[in-house]
C-alpha positions, 0 to 999 in steps of 0.5 A: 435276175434269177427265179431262185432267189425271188420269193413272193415277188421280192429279190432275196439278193437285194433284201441281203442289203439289209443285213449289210447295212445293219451289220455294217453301218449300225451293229458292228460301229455299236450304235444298236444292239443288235436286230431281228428284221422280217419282210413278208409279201402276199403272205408269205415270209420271204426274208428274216434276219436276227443280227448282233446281241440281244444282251450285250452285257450277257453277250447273247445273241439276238435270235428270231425269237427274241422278246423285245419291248414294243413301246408305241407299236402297243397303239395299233394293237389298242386301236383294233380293240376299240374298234372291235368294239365299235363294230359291236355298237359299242360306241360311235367315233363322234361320242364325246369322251364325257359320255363315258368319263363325267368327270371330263365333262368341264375339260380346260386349256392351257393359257399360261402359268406352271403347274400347279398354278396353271391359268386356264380357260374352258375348251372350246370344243368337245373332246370326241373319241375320234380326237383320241384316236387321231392324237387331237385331243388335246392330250400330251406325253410328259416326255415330250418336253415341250411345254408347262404342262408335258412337265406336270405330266413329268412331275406327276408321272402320268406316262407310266410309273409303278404306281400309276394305274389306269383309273389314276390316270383318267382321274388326274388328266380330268384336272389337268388343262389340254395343250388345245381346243380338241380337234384343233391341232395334232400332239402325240399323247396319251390318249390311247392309253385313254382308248385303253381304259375304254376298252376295259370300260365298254368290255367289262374286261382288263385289259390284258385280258380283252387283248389275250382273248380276242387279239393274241389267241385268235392270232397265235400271238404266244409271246405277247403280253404285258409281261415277260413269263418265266419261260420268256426270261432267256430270250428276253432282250436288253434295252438300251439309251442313247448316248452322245457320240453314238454310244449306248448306255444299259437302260433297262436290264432283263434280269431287274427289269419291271417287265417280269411283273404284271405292271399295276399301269396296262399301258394301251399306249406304250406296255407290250413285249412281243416277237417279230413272229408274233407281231408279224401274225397282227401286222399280217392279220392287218393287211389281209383285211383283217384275218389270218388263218380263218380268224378274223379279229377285224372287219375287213371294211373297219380296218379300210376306215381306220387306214384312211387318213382321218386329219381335217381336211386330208392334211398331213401332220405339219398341216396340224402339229405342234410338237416335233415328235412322232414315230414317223417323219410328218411331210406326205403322212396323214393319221388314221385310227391308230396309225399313220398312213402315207398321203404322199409319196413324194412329199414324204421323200421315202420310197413307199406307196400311198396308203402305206400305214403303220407306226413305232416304238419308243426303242426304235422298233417299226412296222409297216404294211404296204396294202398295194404291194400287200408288204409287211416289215417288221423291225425290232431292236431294243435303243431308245429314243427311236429318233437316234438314227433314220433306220425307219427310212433307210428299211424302206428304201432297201425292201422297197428297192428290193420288189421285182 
C-alpha cells in the first residue's frame, strides 16, 4: 500500500468505502438525505465527506458546514460541564440529588395503575447524582413508549414542548413515580436534562451561557448552540422521519423550524445544533485528555474517570436494562459519566477497541473516540429515529478496516 494515500496511519483508499456505502446503499436508494462524515486520527483529519442534500425539498447540497441537529450527542456535552463543575467542589457524585432539589427528597416508584391514578411506593434507594449520569435513576423518556409512566411524561410533555422550561421540568418529575429503585436498573431518560438544570444551579449561569463560555469559545465551536442565527439559516439542514418501506417524511422544515428561536426549554439531553467541525473540536478535545490547541476544558484524570464504565459491577447494559432502547447496541458496552464505553469487543460484535466511547443522536447523528488507536468519527445526518439503519456499526467496520 502506498505511503501516498495514508494519512495519520489511515488508508485513504479503504476510507473512500465509506462514501460508497453511503452513496450507494443509503443516498441514492432515499433512505437519508444526505451525509457529512469526518475521520481523524493522532489529531490530524484524515478523511471527510459531505454527501447527498442537506435540503431535499430546496434540493441543496449537503456541504461540511452544514448545521444539523445533534439531539442525544447534547448528553456528553452536559456531561463535561457538570464535571467541570465537580473539579471545582462543586458537588460529589455521591450527592443525593435532594441535596440540591428538596422537593425530590420523598421520591416514588411505579407500582401499578395510569396517570393520574398511579399507585406507588417509597424509593428504596437514594437518588445520587451519579444515578444521573449513568442513566439509573429511575427517570425515563416519554418517547420511549414503554411503560404507564413514559405515557404520562407524553401526556404532560416532559420531553421537551414550547412551553417546557427547566424549572417546570424538575417541578413535574418531584411528582411523578420513578420506573425503579435509583441505581437499580439502567433506563435512557431525562436525566441529563436534570444534570442541566444542575449546571445552571451549581454555576448561577443559563445554560446556553456556561456552555458558550467554558465549552464552545475555548474550543472554537462557532456554529454550536441552541439555536440556528440568521447567519446560520442557509446551511441549515432539514430533518427528516422514517417511513415504512424505507421512505422519509419532511419532519422538521429549516424555514418553520422552532430552532430559529431561543427555545424557553435548554435541553441538556437533546437541544443543540452544531457542525461536524465543531463537533469534532469536543470529540478531538475528549480524546487528547481533555485540550485542544492550549485550552483545556477538562482535566485529563476527570475525563479517564468518566470514560470508565461506571455500571455496578463492570456489567454491561443487558446486565441492568429494562427498556429496549439506547443510542447504542447494549452487548459488550458498559455506561460512564455520559457515555457509553466498549467493555468487550467481541461480545459487542462491531470491530472497535475496548474503551472506545461515545454516544448519538435522535437523527441518527454518532460519534465515537477510539482513546487506543487515538480515532475520532464524527457522522451527522439528519433522519429520525436513529435506530432505522445499523449505520453506526457499518461506520465502524469500514474506518476500523481502514488502520494500516
Amino acid at each position: 500500500m502506498s505511503g501516498a494515500n495514508v494519512v495519520a496511519g489511515l488508508s485513504l483508499d479503504r476510507l473512500e468505502n465509506i462514501s460508497r456505502h453511503l452513496d450507494e446503499r443509503y443516498i441514492r436508494t432515499g433512505k437519508f438525505p444526505g451525509a457529512v462524515t469526518l475521520v481523524a486520527r493522532r489529531g490530524e483529519i484524515a478523511w471527510v465527506k459531505a454527501q447527498g442534500l442537506m435540503d431535499i425539498e430546496r434540493n441543496k447540497p449537503a456541504r461540511r458546514d452544514t448545521v444539523f441537529r445533534i439531539y442525544s450527542m447534547t448528553k456528553p456535552v452536559t456531561s463535561v460541564a457538570m464535571m467541570q463543575l465537580y473539579e471545582q467542589g462543586r458537588f460529589l457524585l455521591d450527592d443525593p440529588v435532594h441535596k440540591y432539589i428538596p422537593s425530590w427528597k420523598h421520591l416514588r416508584v411505579y407500582d401499578n395503575g395510569i396517570y393520574p391514578n398511579f399507585i406507588t411506593r417509597p424509593a428504596t434507594t437514594t437518588m445520587r447524582i451519579r444515578d444521573l449520569f449513568t442513566h439509573m435513576s429511575g427517570l425515563t423518556y416519554g418517547f420511549l413508549c414503554r411503560s404507564n409512566v413514559d405515557a404520562a411524561y407524553r401526556e404532560l410533555k416532559l420531553d421537551g414542548s414550547r412551553d417546557l422550561t427547566l424549572d417546570k421540568l424538575i417541578e413535574q418529575l418531584a411528582e411523578m413515580p420513578l420506573e425503579f429503585d435509583p441505581g437499580t436498573a439502567w433506563n435512557y431518560s431525562v436525566a441529563t436534562d436534570v444534570l442541566g438544570y444542575l449546571v445552571q444551579l451549581l454555576s448561577g449561569q443559563s445554560l446556553d451561557d456556561y456552555f458558550r463560555e467554558h465549552i464552545f469559545e475555548p474550543l472554537g465551536m462557532r456554529d454550536t448552540g441552541f439555536q440556528v442565527r440568521e447567519d446560520q439559516m442557509d446551511r441549515f439542514a432539514a430533518c427528516y422521519l422514517y417511513q415504512p418501506g424505507d421512505q422519509m417524511a419532511l419532519q422538521d422544515d429549516p424555514e418553520t423550524s422552532r430552532y430559529r428561536e431561543r427555545p424557553n426549554f435548554l435541553a441538556g439531553g437533546a437541544g443543540l445544533v452544531s457542525t461536524v467541525d465543531d463537533y469534532f473540536r469536543f470529540a478531538q478535545a475528549l480524546c487528547q485528555g481533555g485540550e485542544l490547541d492550549g485550552h483545556r476544558i477538562i482535566g485529563r484524570k476527570t475525563l479517564e474517570f468518566m470514560r470508565l464504565n461506571h455500571l455496578p459491577g463492570n456489567q454491561d447494559l443487558p446486565g441492568l436494562s429494562i427498556g429496549a432502547f439506547s443510542e447504542t447496541p447494549y452487548e459488550g458496552n458498559g455506561f460512564g459519566l455520559g457515555f457509553s464505553v466498549k467493555t468487550d469487543v467481541a461480545k459487542s460484535r462491531t470491530n472497535g477497541s475496548v474503551g472506545e466511547y461515545g454516544w448519538g443522536g435522535l437523527a441518527s447523528t454518532n460519534f465515537f473516540i477510539d482513546p487506543v488507536e487515538e480515532l475520532v468519527m464524527v457522522f451527522m445526518t439528519q433522519l429520525i429515529p436513529s435506530s432505522s439503519y445499523p449505520i453506526r456499526e457499518e461506520l465502524r467496520a469500514m474506518i476500523n478496516g481502514a488502520l494500516v
